[in-house]
C-alpha positions, 0 to 999 in steps of 0.5 A: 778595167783597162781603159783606152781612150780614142777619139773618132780621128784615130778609130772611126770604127767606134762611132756606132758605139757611141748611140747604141751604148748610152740608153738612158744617159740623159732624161729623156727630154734632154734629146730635144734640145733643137740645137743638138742636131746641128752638131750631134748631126755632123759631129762624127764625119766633121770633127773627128778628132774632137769625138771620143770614145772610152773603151775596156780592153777586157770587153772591147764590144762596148764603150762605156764613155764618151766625149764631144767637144768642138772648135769656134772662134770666140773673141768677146770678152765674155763667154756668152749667156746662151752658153751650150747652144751658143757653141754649136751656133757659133762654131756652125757659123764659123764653119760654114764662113771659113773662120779659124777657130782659136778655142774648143768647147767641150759639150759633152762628157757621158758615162755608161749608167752602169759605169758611173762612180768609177772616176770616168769622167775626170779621165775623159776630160783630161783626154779632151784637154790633152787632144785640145793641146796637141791640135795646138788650141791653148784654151778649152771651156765648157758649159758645166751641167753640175751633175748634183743641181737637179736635187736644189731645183729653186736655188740659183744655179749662181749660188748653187755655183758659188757653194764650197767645201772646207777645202776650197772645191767646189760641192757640186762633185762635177765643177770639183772635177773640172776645178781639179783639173785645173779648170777656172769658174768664170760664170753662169751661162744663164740660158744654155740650154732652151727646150720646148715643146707643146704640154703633149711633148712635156707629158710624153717625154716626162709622164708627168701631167702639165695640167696646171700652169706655173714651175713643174719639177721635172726629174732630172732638170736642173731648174722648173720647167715654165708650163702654160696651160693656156697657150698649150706649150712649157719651156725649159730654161737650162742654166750651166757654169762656164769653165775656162781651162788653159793648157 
């Protein structure tokens, strides 16, 4: 494969590559996410050079990753437990007040489903921290959605988090790559994620049931998903790893 790597700033005639390529990339109730518009919405005409897209000069039609990332000011001590909500919250309300942003936060790294196990996203996450410091920013964090805690649903991601190999790295073969990279766990993001919706959405988005209260296991999400047959809703919860990469 000969990859090239660009972000939207330098080649905006990818940006439609990026919705029509990825079909599948995310379980479906992931779309639903009520901050991800907010950001998802805006991204491409407002943060350019933070949108990236990977393609194959061989097949130059198609890309087969992609990368969002973006700026806020964040002062706190602190990365914040609404993690990957918080980011996009945060970095509307600097955008909007005029506040300089000091940091970038990634907020996505997505590879084709045919083009997985081929070692894209540790390119696409060097591509993100390279673009960060030559923008001048000195930090990138990211709110980790380990990519093997679906499979420990009932483990606490702070100890699914903390699990180690021989050598040192991390189990989860996402935080591997950012620790490779040169990145630092700092902590769980406990609630970065919130989705919810009414027991018909769960069931359209999941084919599953929703007809008993209490923790369902949904395919694809990282801890139970809080159904409540009584008062008609379930809501999930998603837990993710800050990671703080200084460049």
């Amino acid at each position: 494969m000969a990859l090239e790597i660009h972000s939207l700033a330098d080649r905006p005639d990818l940006a439609p590559r990026l919705d029509e390529d990825f079909d599948g990339a995310w379980p479906q109730f992931m779309l639903w996410d009520p901050m991800a518009s907010v950001y998802y919405g805006v991204a491409h005409d407002l943060f350019p050079e933070f949108v990236f897209a990977a393609v194959d000069s061989t097949d130059p039609g198609r890309a087969v990753a992609r990368a969002y990332a973006v700026p806020l000011r964040w002062t706190e001590a602190e990365l914040p437990d609404g993690g990957w909500d918080r980011v996009i919250q945060r970095a509307t309300i600097n955008r909007l007040s005029g506040a300089t942003p000091n940091l970038v936060s990634a907020l996505e790294i997505c590879i084709r489903p045919d083009q997985r196990g081929r070692g894209l996203s540790g390119l696409m996450l060097s591509a993100m921290r390279e673009a960060a410091a030559k923008l001048g920013y000195d930090t990138l964090v990211a709110p980790v959605r380990p990519s093997g805690k679906h499979t420990r649903p009932d483990l606490p991601m702070t100890e699914y988090a903390a699990q180690v190999r021989d050598d040192g790295l991390p189990v989860d073969p996402w935080l591997r790559v950012h620790v490779r990279a040169g990145g630092r766990i700092e902590r769980v993001a406990t609630r970065s994620m919130t989705i919810s919706g009414t027991l018909a959405d769960w069931r359209r988005w999941t084919g599953l049931p929703f007809d008993t209260s209490g923790p369902v296991h949904v395919p694809g999400a990282l801890v139970p998903v809080h159904c409540d047959v009584t008062h008609d809703h379930a809501v999930y919860v998603e837990p993710n790893v800050w990671v703080r990469h200084r460049l």
